[in-house]
N, C-alpha and C positions, 0 to 999 in steps of 0.2 A: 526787447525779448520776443522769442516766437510764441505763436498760439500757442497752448495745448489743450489739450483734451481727458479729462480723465473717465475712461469706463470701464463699472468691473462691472458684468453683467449678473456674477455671481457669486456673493460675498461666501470666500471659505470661512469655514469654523466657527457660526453662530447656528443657534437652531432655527429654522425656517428661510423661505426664499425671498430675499434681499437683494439691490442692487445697489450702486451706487454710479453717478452722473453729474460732471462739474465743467467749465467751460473758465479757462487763463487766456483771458483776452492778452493783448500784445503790451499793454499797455499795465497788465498787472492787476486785472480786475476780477473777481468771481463772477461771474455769472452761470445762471441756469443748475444753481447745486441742486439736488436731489437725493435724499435716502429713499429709494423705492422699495418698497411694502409690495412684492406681485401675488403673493401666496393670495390665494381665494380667499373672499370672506368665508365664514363660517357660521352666523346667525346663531350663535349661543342664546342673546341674548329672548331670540325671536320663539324658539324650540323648545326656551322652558315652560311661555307661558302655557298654564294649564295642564302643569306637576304640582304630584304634590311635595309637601316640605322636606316631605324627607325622600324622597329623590334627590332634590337639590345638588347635594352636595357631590353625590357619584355622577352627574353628568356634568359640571364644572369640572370635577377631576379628569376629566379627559378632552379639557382644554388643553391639558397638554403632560408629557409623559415625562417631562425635567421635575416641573413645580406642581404636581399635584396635591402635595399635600397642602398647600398655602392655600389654592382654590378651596380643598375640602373644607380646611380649618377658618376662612373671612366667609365661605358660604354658610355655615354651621355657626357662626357669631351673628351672621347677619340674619338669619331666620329666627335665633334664639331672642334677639330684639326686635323682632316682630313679635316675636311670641310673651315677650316680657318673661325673659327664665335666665335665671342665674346658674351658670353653673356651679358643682362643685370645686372646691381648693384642688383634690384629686384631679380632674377632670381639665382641669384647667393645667396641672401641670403635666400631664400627661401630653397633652396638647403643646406645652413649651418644647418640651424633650424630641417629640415629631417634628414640631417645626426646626427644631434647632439640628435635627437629623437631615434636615434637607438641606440647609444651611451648607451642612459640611461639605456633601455630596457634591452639590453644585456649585458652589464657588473651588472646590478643589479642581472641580471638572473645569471652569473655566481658567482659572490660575492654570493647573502642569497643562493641560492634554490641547487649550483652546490658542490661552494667550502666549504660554510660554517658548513655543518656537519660534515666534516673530523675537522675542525680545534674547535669546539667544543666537538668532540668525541663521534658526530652519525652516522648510518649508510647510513641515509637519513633524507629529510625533514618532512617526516612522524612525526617521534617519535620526533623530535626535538622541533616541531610545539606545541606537548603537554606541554613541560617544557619552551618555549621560544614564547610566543605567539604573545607579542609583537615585538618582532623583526622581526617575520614572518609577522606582517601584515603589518609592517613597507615596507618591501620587494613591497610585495606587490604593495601598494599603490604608490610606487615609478616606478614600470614597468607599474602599469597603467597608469602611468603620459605619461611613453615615447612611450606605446602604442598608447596613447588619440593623441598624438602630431602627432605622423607620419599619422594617421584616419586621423585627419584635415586637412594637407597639401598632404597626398596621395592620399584621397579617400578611402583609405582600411589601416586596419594595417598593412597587409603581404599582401607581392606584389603591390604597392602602382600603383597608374595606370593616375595620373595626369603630371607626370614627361615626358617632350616632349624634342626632339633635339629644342634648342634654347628658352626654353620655360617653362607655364604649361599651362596645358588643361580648370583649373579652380583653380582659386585665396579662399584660404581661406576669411571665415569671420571675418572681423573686432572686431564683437563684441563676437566671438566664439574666437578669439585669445585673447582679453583683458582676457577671462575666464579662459584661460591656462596661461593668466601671472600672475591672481592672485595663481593658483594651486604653479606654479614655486616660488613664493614667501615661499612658506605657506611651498613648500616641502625644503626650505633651511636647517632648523634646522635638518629635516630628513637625511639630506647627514652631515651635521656636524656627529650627531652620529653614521652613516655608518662612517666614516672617524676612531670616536672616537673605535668602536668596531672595524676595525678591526687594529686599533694599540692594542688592547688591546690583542688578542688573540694571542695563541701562535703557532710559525711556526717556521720550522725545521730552527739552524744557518748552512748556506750553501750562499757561495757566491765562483762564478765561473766567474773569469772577461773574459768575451767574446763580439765581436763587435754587437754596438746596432744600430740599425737602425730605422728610421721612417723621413717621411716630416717635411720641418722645414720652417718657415717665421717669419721673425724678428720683424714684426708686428703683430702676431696674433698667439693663439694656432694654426696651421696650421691641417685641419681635411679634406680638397675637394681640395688643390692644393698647393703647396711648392715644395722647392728642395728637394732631393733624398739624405738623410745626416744622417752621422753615428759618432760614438764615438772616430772611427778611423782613423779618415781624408775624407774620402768618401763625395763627398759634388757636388751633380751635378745636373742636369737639368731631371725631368721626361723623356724626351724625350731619352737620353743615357742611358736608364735602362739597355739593355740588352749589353751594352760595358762594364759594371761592372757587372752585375748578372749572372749567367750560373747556367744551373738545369741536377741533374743527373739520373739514373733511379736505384733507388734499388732494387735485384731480389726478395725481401720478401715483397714490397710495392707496393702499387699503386697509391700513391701519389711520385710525384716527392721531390728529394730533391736539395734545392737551395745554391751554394755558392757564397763566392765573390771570382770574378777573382785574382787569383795568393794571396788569402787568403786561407779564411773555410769558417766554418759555421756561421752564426750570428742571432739575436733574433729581432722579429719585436711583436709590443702590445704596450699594455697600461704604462708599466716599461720603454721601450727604449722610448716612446711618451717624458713621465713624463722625464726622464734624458735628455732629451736632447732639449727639451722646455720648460722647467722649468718657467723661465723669460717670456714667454708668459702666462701663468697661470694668473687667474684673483689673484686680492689681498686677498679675503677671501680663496682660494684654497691653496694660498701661505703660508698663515695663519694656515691652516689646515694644512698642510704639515709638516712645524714647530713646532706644537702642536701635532704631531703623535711622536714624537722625534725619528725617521729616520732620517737620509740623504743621500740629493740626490747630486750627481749619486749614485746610489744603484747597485749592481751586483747579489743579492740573488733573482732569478724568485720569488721566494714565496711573494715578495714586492709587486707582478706585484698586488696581490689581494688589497691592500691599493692604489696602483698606480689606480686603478680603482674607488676607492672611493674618494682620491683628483680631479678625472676627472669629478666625479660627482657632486663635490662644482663650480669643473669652467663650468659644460657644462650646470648646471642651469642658473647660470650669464650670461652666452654668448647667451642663449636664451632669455631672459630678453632683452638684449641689441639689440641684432637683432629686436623683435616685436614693441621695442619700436621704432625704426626708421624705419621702415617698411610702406610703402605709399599707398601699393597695388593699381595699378593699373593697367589696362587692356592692352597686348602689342603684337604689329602687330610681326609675324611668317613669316620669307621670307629664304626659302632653297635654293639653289643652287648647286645642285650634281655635285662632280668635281672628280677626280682620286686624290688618296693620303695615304700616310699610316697615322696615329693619332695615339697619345699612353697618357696615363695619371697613375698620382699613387692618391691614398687616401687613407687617415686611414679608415677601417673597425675597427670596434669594438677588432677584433684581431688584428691587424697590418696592416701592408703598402699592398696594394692590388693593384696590376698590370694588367692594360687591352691597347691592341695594335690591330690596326682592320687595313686594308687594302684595300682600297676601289676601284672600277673602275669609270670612266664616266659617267655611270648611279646610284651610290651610293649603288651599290654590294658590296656585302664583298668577297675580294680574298681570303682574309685572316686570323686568330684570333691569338692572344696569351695572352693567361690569366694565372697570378701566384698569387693565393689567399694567403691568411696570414699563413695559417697550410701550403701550401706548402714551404713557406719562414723558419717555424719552425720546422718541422719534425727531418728534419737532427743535429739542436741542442739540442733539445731534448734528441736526443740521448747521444752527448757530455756532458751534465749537468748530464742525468742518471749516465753516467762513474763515474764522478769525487762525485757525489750526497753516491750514493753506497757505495763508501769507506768511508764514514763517519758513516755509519749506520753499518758495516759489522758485526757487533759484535751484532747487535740486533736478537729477533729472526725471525723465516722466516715471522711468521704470520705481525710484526710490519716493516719490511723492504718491504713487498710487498707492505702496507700498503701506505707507503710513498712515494711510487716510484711511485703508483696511484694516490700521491696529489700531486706530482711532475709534472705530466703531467697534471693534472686538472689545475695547475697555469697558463698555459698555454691556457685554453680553447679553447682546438683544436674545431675545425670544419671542420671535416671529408669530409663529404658532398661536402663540398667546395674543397677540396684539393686535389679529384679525378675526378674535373670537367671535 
């Protein structure tokens, strides 16, 4: 067979500057792959030390303008266990409902408007929008839902500004939430057939068993706190993240890449979420799921897209469920600055997302360490290309590039993030 060459200088339709670079020897060999990371760093890490606590959380949030609310919500856990403060039941579920507004937002954004023209066979949503109208407005109508949700309980859509250590600043309305419970009703059937489209459509067969990771709680889809638990025995406490995790630096990136101690690489998202909390899933999700005729545990990333619309049938229910017990009421704020380090994980719409802060006596930050969800995937990304590639090798160069960029789009990196 001939060389080829694969480069895309610049990956369409994920957030931040990406490339990607691969080398088919004659002989049918990979070499020289490459996800490159060129977007600048950004020293989050380096800029917080010497804020205080409650800063935190609003300059995290402008790590990035997709997942803000996840940075607000693991910065604000993780300060609170330095701080040793429990939040309120209230407070806590207030915090699911945001999170799970993002949820919606973003994996909808990636499903219709990122991933679904490839797997339709457009270039973009442009021309797609002509021949499939309604499924675009379907889209649509569904990311204004998780838009509407996070406005309500944040104050803003992006960069939400009511979210406080131990607290919020201002309680939604009562009769402005009944109005997003009747929306959430109404958009159920809508996530049925997200569910139902994207069983329908067709995605490359590739399945590559590699360890999956995300939080886990035996009572609850677990999305703001659980243990730290994988496919492969891995099963521990937020707090020991970095006794198991280690990140390395590659010369062609600028996003770090993460392995597991005395392992590799592993996947964090919506696929390993879905594998591995299965059993937490509300029963219509569960429903859907079985009616996709998949099964889970799944090992094919290209699932992660469907994995993202079963999280849509449960993260409407789970909204539903929260408003409905929901009491709102008014509640006293008492700080207390003490020295301490705090560390927390939570699902981000991408994956498991890592934030650890270091405090002094006055409630300084010594310290930061942040590992977002494309930092946790970078590095398997790569391993999936490897093993992805040899199944295509025979295609031509135009349809192998092709794929190798909906390969990474299953993923839905967020760049941005992963050079914080």
């Amino acid at each position: 067979m001939k060389e080829k060459t694969i480069k895309v200088d610049y990956i369409a339709r994920v957030e931040g500057q990406g490339a990607l670079n691969l080398d088919i020897t004659k002989d049918g060999k990979i070499e020289n792959l490459q996800f490159q990371v060129f977007e600048p760093p950004r020293f989050f890490e380096s800029f917080l030390i010497g804020r205080r606590y409650d800063e935190v959380m609003e300059l995290t949030s402008r790590i990035c303008g997709i997942c803000p609310v996840a940075h607000q919500i693991t910065s604000l856990r993780a300060i609170e266990n330095a701080l040793c403060i429990e939040p309120s039941q209230q407070t806590k579920d207030l915090r699911k409902l945001i999170a799970i507004s993002a949820h919606i937002q973003s994996n909808v954004l990636s499903m219709y408007f990122l991933s679904l023209p490839d797997l339709m066979g457009y270039e973009s949503i442009i021309p797609m929008a002509k021949d499939h109208n309604k499924i675009v407005k379907r889209g649509l109508k569904l990311k204004k839902l998780g838009n509407d949700i996070t406005d309500l309980i944040g104050g803003r859509a992006v960069h939400p500004v009511t979210m406080l250590v131990d607290g919020f600043s201002a309680l939604p309305s009562k009769n402005k939430l009944q109005v997003i419970r009747k929306r959430l009703k109404e958009a159920k059937q809508d996530a049925f057939d997200t569910v139902d489209l994207f069983s329908e459509v067709e995605i490359p067969e590739f399945t590559r068993k590699c360890e999956h990771i995300a939080i886990s709680d035996p009572k609850e889809y677990a999305i703001n706190k659980g243990r730290f638990k994988s496919t492969e025995g891995l099963d521990t406490e937020e707090t020991f993240y970095r006794d198991h995790i280690y990140e390395k630096q590659a010369a062609y990136s600028t996003a770090l890449h993460s392995h597991v101690r005395n392992r590799d690489s592993f996947m964090v998202g919506p696929l390993p979420r879905v594998n591995i909390n299965f059993k937490q899933l509300s029963s219509d999700a569960k429903e859907a799921a079985k009616r996709s005729g998949i099964k889970f545990p799944n090992y094919n990333p290209f699932v992660s897209h469907l994995a993202r619309a079963i999280e849509l049938v449960h993260d409407i229910d789970e909204s539903i469920k929260i408003i409905d017990r929901l009491q709102l009421k008014e509640e006293k704020r008492e700080i207390t600055c003490k020295s301490g380090y705090g560390s927390a994980i939570t699902e981000a719409p991408r994956g498991s997302l890592y934030h650890g802060f270091d405090l002094d006596n006055n409630g300084i930050v010594r310290g930061a360490d942040i590992v977002p969800p494309t930092a946790h995937n970078a590095y398997n990304i790569e391993k999936d290309m490897n093993e992805f590639v040899k199944t295509i090798i025979d295609l031509p160069l135009d349809e192998i590039t092709l794929k190798c960029e909906m390969l990474v789009r299953a993923y839905d990196p967020c760049i941005s993030c992963s050079v914080h």
